[in-house]
Structure formats: C-alpha cells, structure tokens
N, C-alpha and C positions, 0 to 999 in steps of 0.2 A: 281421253287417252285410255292407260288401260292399269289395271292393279295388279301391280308387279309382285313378285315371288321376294320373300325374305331370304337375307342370306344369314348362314347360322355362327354359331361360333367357333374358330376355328378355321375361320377365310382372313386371308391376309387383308382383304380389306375394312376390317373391322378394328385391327388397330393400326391402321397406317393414316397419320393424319391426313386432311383434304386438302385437298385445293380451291383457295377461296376462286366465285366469278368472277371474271372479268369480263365476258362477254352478254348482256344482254339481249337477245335476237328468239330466234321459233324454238330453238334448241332447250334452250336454257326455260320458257313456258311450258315444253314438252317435260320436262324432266319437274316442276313444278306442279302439273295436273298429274303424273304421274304419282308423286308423292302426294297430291290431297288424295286423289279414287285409294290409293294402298291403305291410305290412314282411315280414311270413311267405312270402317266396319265394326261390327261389335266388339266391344272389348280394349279394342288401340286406344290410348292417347297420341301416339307420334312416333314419326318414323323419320331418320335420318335416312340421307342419301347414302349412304355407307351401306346400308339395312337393306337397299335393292341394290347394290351392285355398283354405285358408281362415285367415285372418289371426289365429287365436289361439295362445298361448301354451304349445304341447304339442308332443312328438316320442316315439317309438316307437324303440324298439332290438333287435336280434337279432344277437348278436355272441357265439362260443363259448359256441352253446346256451344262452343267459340273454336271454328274449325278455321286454319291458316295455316299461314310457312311462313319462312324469314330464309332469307340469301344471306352469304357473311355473318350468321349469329358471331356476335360475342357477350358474352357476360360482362356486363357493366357494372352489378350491383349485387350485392348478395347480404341478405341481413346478420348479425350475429343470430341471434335466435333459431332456434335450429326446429328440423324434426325429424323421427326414426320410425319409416315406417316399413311394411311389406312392401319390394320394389322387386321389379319382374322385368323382364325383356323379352320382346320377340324374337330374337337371336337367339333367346337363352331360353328356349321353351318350358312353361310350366313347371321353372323355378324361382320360388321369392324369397327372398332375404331381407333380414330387416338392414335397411341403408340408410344413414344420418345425410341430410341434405338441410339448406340455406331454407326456413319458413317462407320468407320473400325471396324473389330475384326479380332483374333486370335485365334481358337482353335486348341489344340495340343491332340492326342488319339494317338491310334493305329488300325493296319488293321486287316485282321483274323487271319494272321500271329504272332501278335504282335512285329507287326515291326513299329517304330514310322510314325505318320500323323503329318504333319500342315498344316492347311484351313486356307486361309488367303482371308477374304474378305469385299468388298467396296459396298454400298448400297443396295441393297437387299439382299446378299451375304450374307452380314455383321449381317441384320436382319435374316435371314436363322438360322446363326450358334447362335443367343443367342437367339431366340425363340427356335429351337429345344433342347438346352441346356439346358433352361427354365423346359422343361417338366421332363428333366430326372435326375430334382431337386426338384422336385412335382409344379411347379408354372405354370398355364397356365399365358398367354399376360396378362387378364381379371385381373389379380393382381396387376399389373404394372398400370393399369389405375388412373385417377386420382378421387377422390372419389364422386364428383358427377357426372364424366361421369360412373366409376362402376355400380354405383346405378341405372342409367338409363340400363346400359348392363346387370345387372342381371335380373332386370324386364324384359327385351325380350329373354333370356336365359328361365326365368320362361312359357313365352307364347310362347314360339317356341315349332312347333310340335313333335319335338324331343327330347327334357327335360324328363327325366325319362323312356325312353322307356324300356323296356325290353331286348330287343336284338337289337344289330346293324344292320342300315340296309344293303346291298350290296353297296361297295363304288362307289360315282358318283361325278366327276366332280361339284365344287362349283362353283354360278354365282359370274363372279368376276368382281369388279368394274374397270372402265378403266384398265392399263394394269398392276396391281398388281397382283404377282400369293398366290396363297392362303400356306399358311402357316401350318406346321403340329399341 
C-alpha cells in the first residue's frame, strides 16, 4: 500500500472518538498495510488510524523490533506502578513532555481476521499501547498533562510552524530526544 501523511493537531479528527470494525474484507487490510508502511520508519513507535485521516478503530506498532496492529484495541489491564517519561507525538511535532503512564498494560483487539490479539507490554511498550489507544478515543498525550505544563504545551503547539496548516506535510522522521522513539 502506501505511507500515508500525518494529520496534525488541531483536525477534528483527532479528538473525535472512532468507530470500532465491523466489517472485515480488502478495505479494512488496505487500511491495515497502510498503517504498518506509515509506522515502518525511523523514529515512529505507532500510529493510530486517526493519525492518517480516518476515523476507525485500529493502530499500528513498531517498538523494539515487534511491528503489528490491533483492530478494536481496548485496554484491559494497566499496572499500578507507573512511569514518567519524555512523550511526543506525530501529530504534535517535536514536542515532548514528560507524561505519567501504566509501567505495564494490556490490550486485547482483534487481527483482520477477527481473530482475538493480546499486546501485553512493559515500558515503552506499555506507553505505545495506551498512547495509541488514547487517540482512538479522541484524547491526544497533551490532555493527560498536568495543567500548567498543558498551558506551557499549548502555547508551543500555538507557535509551531505546523499549527493550522492546511494540508499535511509528507511524513518525516521526528528529532528525537535521547533514545525515546516518538509516539503516534
């Protein structure tokens, strides 16, 4: 298929929850290959279907070499134990904030098939699956923050050259701070 263009933030589809699949057939694997090629490049962990433009129920992963997707993610499991690290988004270009997220989680979906998934994962992994879950419940990271670091991120949300643009640009590889991969 083909690697689609990011959408940024500040499109209505980025917080408008999805709609889960119901239909399994070419469509639904076209939009599947479409999200692994978008997430196969340097720097991505995952991209939510939200993230290229289209309001269903599916995200894409590439996080220590273990690349996939999940149809229907939900969050099944999330540890007490936490952690707070630098978190970024492709939406939200080459800005990271430190974000408290679940050390472990749990999501459970299905494939193209609709055959059951469980992702089950520990630190960045972990942050993968309930960031991209995030979006495909309208909520980017930036919500999550705490409200006076918001307030400082929305002001550079506001001054980044990218705020309001008209069309996406061709996706590129985000500069990423020490060895955090960037986030869908």
């Amino acid at each position: 298929m083909t690697m689609r263009p990011i959408v940024y933030f500040g499109d209505p589809v980025l917080t408008t929850p999805t709609t889960p699949v119901t239909t399994f057939d070419r469509h639904t694997e076209a939009l599947v290959q479409d999200l692994l090629d978008t997430v196969d490049a340097p720097g991505r962990a995952g991209v939510a279907a939200t993230q290229i433009g289209v309001g269903l129920r599916a995200f894409s992963y590439n996080v220590e070499d273990r690349i996939g997707y999940v149809i229907n993610p939900e969050i099944a499991e999330l540890s007490e134990e936490t952690q707070e690290d630098g978190e970024g988004c492709l939406s939200v270009p080459e800005l990271w904030y430190p974000t408290r997220r679940a050390q472990h989680a749990v999501v459970t979906g299905v494939d193209v098939r609709n055959e059951p998934v469980v992702l089950r994962g520990s630190g960045l992994m972990a942050r993968c699956l309930q960031h991209e879950t995030d979006h495909l419940d309208g909520m980017l990271y930036l919500d999550r923050l705490d409200r006076d670091t918001r307030r400082a991120a929305m002001r550079e949300v506001r001054r980044s050259p990218w705020f309001l643009r008209e069309e996406p640009a061709v996706p590129e590889a985000p500069k990423l701070p020490s060895a955090f991969g960037g986030l869908g």
